[in-house]
Structures are given as C-alpha cells and as structure tokens.
C-alpha positions as CSV (number, residue, x, y, z in Angstrom):
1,X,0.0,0.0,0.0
2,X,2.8,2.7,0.7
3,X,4.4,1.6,-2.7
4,X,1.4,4.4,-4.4
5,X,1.9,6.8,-1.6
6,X,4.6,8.8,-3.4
7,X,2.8,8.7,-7.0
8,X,-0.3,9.7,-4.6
9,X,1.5,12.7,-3.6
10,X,3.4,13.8,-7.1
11,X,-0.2,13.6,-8.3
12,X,-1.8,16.0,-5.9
13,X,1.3,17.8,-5.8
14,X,1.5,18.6,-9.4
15,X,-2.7,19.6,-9.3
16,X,-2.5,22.4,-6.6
17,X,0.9,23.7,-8.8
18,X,-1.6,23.7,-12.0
19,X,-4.5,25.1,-9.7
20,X,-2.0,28.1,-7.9
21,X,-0.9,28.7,-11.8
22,X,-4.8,28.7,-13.4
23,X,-5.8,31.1,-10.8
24,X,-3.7,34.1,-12.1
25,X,-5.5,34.4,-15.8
26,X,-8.8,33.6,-14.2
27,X,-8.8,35.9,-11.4
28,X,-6.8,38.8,-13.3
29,X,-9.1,41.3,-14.7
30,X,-10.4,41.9,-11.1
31,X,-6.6,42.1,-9.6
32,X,-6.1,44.7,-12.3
33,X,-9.2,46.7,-11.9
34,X,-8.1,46.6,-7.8
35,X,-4.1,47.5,-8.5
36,X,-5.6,50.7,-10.3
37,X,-7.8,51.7,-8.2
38,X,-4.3,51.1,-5.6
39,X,-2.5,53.5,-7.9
40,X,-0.3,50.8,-9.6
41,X,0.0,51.1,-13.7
42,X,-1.5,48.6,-15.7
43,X,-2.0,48.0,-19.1
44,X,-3.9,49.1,-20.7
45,X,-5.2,52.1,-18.6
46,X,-9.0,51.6,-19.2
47,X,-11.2,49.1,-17.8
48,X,-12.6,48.8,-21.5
49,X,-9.8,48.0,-23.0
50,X,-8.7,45.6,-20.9
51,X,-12.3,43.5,-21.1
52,X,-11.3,43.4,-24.6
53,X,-7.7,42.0,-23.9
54,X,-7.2,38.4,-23.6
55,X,-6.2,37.0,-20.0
56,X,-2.6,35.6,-20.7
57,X,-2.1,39.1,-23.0
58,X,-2.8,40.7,-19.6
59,X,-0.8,38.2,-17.6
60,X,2.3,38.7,-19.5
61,X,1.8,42.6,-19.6
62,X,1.1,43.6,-16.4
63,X,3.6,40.8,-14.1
64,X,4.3,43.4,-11.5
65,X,0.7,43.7,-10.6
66,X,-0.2,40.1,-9.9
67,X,0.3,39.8,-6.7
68,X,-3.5,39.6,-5.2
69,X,-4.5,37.0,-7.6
70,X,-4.0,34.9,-4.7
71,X,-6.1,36.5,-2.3
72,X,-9.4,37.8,-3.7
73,X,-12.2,38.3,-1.9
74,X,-14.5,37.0,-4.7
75,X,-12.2,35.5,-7.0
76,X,-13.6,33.8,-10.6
77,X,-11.5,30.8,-9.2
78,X,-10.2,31.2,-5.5
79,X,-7.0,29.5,-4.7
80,X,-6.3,25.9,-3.0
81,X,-5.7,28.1,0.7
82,X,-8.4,30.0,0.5
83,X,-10.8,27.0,0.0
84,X,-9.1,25.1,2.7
85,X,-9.9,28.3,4.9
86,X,-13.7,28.0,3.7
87,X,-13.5,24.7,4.8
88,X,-12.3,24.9,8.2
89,X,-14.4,27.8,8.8
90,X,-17.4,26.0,7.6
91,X,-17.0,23.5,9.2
92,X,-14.5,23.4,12.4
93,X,-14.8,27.3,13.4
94,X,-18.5,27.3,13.0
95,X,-19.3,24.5,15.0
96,X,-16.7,24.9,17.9
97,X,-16.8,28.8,17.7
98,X,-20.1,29.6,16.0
99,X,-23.4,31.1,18.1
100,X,-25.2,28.1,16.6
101,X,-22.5,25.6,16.8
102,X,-22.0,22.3,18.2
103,X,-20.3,23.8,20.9
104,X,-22.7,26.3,21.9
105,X,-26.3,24.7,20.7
106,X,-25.4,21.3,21.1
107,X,-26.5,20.5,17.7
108,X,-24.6,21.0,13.7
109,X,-24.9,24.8,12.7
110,X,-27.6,25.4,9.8
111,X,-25.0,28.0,8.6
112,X,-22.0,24.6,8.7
113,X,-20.9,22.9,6.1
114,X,-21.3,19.6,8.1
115,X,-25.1,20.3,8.6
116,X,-25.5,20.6,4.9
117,X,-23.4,17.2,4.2
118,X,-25.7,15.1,6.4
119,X,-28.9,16.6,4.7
120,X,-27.2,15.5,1.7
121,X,-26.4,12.2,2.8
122,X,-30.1,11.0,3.9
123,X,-31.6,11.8,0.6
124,X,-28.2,9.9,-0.9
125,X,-28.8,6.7,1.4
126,X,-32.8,7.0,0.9
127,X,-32.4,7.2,-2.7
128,X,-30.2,4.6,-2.9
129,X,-31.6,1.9,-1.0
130,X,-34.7,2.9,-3.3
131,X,-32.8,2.8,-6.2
132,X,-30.9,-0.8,-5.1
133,X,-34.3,-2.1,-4.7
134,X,-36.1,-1.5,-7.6
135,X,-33.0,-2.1,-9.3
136,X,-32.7,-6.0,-8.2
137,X,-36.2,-6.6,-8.3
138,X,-36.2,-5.2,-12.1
139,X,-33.2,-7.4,-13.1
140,X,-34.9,-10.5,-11.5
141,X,-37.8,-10.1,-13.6
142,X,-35.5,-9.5,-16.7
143,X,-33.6,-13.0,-16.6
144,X,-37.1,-14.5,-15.7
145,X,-39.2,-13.3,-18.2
146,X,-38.5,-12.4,-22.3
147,X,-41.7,-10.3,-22.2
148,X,-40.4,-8.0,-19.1
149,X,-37.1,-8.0,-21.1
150,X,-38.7,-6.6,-24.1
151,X,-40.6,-4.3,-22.4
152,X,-38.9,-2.9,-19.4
153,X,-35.3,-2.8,-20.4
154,X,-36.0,0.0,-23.4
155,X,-37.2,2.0,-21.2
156,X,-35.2,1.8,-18.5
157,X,-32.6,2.7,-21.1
158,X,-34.4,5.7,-22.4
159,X,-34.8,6.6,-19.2
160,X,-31.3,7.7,-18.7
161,X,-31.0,9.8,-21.4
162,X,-33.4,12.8,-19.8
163,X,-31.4,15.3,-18.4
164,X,-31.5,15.2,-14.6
165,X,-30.9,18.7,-14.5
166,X,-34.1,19.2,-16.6
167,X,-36.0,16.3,-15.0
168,X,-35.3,17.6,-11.2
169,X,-37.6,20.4,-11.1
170,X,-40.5,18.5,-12.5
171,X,-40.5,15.6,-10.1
172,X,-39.9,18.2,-7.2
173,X,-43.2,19.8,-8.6
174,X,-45.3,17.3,-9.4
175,X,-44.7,15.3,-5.9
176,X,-45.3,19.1,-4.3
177,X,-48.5,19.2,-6.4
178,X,-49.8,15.9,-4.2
179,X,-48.3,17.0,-1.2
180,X,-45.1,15.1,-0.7
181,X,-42.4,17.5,0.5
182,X,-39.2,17.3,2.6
183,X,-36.5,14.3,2.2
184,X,-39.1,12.0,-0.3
185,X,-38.2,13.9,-3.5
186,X,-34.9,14.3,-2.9
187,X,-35.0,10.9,-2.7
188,X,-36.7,9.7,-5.4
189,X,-34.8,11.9,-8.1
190,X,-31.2,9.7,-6.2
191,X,-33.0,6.4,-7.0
192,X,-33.6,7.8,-10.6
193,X,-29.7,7.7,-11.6
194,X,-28.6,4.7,-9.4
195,X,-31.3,1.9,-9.9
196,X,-29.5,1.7,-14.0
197,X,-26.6,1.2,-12.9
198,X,-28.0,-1.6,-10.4
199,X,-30.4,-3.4,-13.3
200,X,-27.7,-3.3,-15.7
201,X,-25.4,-5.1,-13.5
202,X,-27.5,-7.6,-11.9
203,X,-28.7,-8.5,-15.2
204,X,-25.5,-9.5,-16.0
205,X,-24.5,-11.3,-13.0
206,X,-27.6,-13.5,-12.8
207,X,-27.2,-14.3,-16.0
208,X,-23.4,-15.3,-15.2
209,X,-23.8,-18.9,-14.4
210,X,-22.7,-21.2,-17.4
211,X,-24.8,-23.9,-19.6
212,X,-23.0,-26.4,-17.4
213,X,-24.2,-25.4,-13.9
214,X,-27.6,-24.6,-15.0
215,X,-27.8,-28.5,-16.3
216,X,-26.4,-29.3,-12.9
217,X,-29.6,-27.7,-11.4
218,X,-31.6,-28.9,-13.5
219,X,-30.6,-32.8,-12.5
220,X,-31.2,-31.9,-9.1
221,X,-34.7,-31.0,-10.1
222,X,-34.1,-27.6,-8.8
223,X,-37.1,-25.3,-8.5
224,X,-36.8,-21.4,-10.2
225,X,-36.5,-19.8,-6.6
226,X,-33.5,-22.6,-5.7
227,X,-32.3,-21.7,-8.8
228,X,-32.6,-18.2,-8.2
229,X,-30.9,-18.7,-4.4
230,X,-28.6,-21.1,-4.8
231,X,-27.0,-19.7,-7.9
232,X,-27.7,-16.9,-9.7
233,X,-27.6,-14.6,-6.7
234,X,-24.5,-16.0,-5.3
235,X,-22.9,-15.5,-8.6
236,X,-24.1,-12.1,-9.1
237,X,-22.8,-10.8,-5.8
238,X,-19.7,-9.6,-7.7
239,X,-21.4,-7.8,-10.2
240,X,-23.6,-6.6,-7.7
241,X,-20.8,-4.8,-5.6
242,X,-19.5,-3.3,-9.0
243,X,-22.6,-1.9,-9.8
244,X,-22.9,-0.5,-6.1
245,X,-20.3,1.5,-6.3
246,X,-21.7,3.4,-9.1
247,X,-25.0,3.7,-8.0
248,X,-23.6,5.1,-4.3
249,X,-21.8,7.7,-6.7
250,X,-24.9,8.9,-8.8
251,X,-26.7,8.6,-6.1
252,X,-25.1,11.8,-4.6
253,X,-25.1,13.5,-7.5
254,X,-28.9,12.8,-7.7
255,X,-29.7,14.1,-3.8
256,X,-27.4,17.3,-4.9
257,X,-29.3,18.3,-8.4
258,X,-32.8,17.6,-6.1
259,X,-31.4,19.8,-3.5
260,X,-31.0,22.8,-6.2
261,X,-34.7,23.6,-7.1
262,X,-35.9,22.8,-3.4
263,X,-33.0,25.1,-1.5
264,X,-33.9,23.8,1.6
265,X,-30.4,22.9,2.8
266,X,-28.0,20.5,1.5
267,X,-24.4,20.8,-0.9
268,X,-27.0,21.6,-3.8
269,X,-28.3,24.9,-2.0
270,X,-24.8,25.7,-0.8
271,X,-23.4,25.6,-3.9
272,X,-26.5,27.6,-5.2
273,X,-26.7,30.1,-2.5
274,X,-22.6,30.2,-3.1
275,X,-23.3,31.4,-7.2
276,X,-26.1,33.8,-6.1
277,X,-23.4,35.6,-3.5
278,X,-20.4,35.5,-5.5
279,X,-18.8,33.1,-2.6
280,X,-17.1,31.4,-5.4
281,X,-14.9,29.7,-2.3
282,X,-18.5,28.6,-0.7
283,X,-18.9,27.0,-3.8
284,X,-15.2,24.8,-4.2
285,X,-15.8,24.2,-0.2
286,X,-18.8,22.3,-0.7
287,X,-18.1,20.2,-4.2
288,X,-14.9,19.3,-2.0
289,X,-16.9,18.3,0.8
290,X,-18.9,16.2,-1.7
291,X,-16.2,14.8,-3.7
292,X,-15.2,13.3,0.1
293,X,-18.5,12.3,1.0
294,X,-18.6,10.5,-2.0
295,X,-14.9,9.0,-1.4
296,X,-16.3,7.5,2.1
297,X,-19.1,5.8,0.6
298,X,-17.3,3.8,-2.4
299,X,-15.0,3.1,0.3
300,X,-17.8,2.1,3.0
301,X,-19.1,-0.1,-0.5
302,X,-15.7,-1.7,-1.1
303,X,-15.0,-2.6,2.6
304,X,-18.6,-4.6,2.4
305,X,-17.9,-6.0,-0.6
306,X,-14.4,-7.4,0.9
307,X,-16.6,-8.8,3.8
308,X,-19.2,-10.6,2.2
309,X,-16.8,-12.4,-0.5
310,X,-14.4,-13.3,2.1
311,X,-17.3,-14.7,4.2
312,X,-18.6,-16.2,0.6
313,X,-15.2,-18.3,-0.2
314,X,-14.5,-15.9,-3.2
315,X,-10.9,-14.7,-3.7
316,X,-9.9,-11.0,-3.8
C-alpha cells in the first residue's frame, strides 16, 4: 500500500501547482481593476480596454501587478488556501466557535458545512436503497421473463438519457402538487440515476452462471427460486458490488441536483446560495466536501464488498 503513496503525492502535488498557476489568468481582470484603483500602472489604462484583452495578454503585460490574484475576496477561481480556509471555517470554526454551533447549541450549525453534508447524505442513502431495490427486483424479472425484457429494459434505457438537471424540477413539482415535501423527493430523483446502474449489472451477474451449472440444477430438479438462491444470486454478488459503487456515486449527485430547485439545505443549496453571493470559495468548499462524502461511501461499499466475499469463499 505505501508503494502508491509517493505517485499519490506527485499527483496531488502537481494539481495544486496547475490550480495556484490557473488562478492568475482567471482571477486577473479583477486584480487589475483593484491594482488601479491602488494606484499601480496597468496596461492598458481603461477598464474597456482591458475587457477586450485576452487573460494571458494581460498576464504577460502587467507581471508586476499580480500579486493579489491569490487573495481575492470573490475571486472567478479562489486559490487551494483560500478554499481550505472556507473549509475549516465552515465546518471546524463554526461548529466549535459559531453562536449556533456544536459547541454552543449542542447540535450542527444550519450555517455549517457539516449540517449541509448530512442533509445531503439521507436523501443519498434514501435514494439509494430505493434505487438498489427496484433495481434488483427489475433485473430479477428481466432474466425471468423475455416479455419483461422486451418491455422494461427499453425504457429503462431511455430513461437515462433525460437530463437530470431538466427532469429535477419537475418531479420536485409534481410530488409538491400531491403533497409530498421534505427528504421523499430528494430521494426519489437519487434512485432515478442509481437503480440503471443496479439493473444493468444484476442483469449481467444473474445471467453469469454457465450452460453447465444450469444442467447441474436442472438434474437436481431444482425449483426457479433454488435456482434463483442457490446460484444466480450467489454468482451475481460480484457484479452486484461493482454496480454499487456506481450507483452510491450517482446517487449523490442525484440528492445534490434535487437539493438545487428545493433550496432547503444541502451541498446543492450551498453551492447555489454560493453562485447567487459570488462566494465562489463557498462554492469549491462544498463540491470538495462532496467529492469526500462521495470518497467514504465507495469506500464504505468496497469494505462490504471485501466482507461478504471473504465470508462467501471468493478470492480478492
């Protein structure tokens, strides 16, 4: 394991060098405008002309006055410190320091980070275990039945090719329209993106057995559900786990798109109420804290997968 520590670190190293680097051209029309308003020369003089100018031309001409590109206040793209900042202050400071802190309230800060990663994370889990569900019980009736093949499987397909993004706001309407509210739809547009991933897979791992052990069930006069138990489920655990892993992922993405028409709380109405405000750091704070939350839960996946093959008999 400590063998890709170093490549780990060259990696990640050599990102924040391109990040530090990006940030100059992004941020510097607004560390010009700020240098002449400080009394530095720039070039060109006018704020017109320099709207007109391309970044790097601007770069290159005006090196002497780059020096707050670093340390915006509302930068186009903040640096890697300042959203490190963001993060401890969303989520350390304000909950150890904050009025309505941990510390103080006893309970996560509406204005934390953390308190917006758990909301995310029950409509993730909700809408995946929905999603897992309907996704096994589709692919079992799949492999069972040519008709349900025919049928279901286009337009589970077709379902996946409606933007989300477009898609969001009606289900949040529609279920508002009959009065469900809160965590539910949320939930429901999560189980939209992961139960594909979940059919698609356990199609293919219940149909993993070969000719020759279906015969051998057959001798044995085995029944569809021993069939079922006994062999296509075992052998589809693999698959299964694979499949998982992506669902978990789109999951979140799912819980974060539903979160953006609803703006109730959540990483979707941070990052929103980030773009309204110009906190472009809010924003990189939370698709960090997302990208992590994300990283736990593949990882929480994987470490059950490991468990239930080893307790299985399959090798790793």
């Amino acid at each position: 394991m400590t063998r890709f520590i170093p490549p780990l670190v060259g990696v990640l190293l050599a990102l924040f060098a391109l990040w530090y680097i990006a940030v100059v051209p992004m941020n510097v029309q607004d560390t010009l405008t700020r240098a002449e308003r400080a009394g530095v020369t720039v070039t060109p003089p006018s704020a017109v002309e320099r709207r007109d100018t391309g970044a790097l031309a601007l770069v290159f001409g005006n090196t002497h006055a780059l020096g707050e590109s670093w340390s915006l206040d509302r930068p186009r793209l903040p640096a890697p410190h300042q959203v490190v900042a963001e993060l401890y202050k969303s989520t350390v400071d304000e909950e150890l320091n904050g009025r309505r802190g941990l510390a103080r309230s006893g309970s996560l800060s509406t204005r934390g980070l953390l308190h917006h990663a758990l909301i995310t994370l029950n409509a993730t889990a909700l809408g995946f275990l929905i999603g897992t569900g309907l996704g096994i019980l589709l692919a079992v009736g799949i492999v069972h039945s040519r008709v349900m093949e025919m049928s279901v499987m286009p337009w589970a397909i077709v379902s996946q090719t409606i933007p989300i993004v477009a898609l969001a706001p009606m289900i949040i309407v529609v279920l508002y329209s009959v009065g469900v509210q809160g965590l539910l739809p949320k939930a429901v547009i999560s189980a939209y993106l992961s139960f594909f991933p979940v059919v698609v897979g356990m199609v293919k791992g219940l149909r993993s057995p070969d000719s020759m052990q279906m015969d051998l069930m057959t001798t044995y006069s085995a029944s569809t559900r021993d069939r079922l138990m006994k062999l296509r489920l075992p052998a589809s655990t693999p698959y299964l786990f694979a499949s998982l892993k992506i669902a978990i992922a789109a999951s979140l993405v799912g819980a974060i798109v539903g979160e953006l028409p609803v703006q109730k709380g959540g990483l979707g109405a941070r990052m929103l109420a980030g773009s309204y405000y110009g906190q472009t750091a809010q924003i990189w704070a939370a698709l960090i804290m997302a990208a992590a939350l994300a990283a736990v839960l593949v990882w929480a996946i994987g470490a059950a997968e490991r468990a239930t093959l080893k307790r299985m008999g399959m090798a790793q």
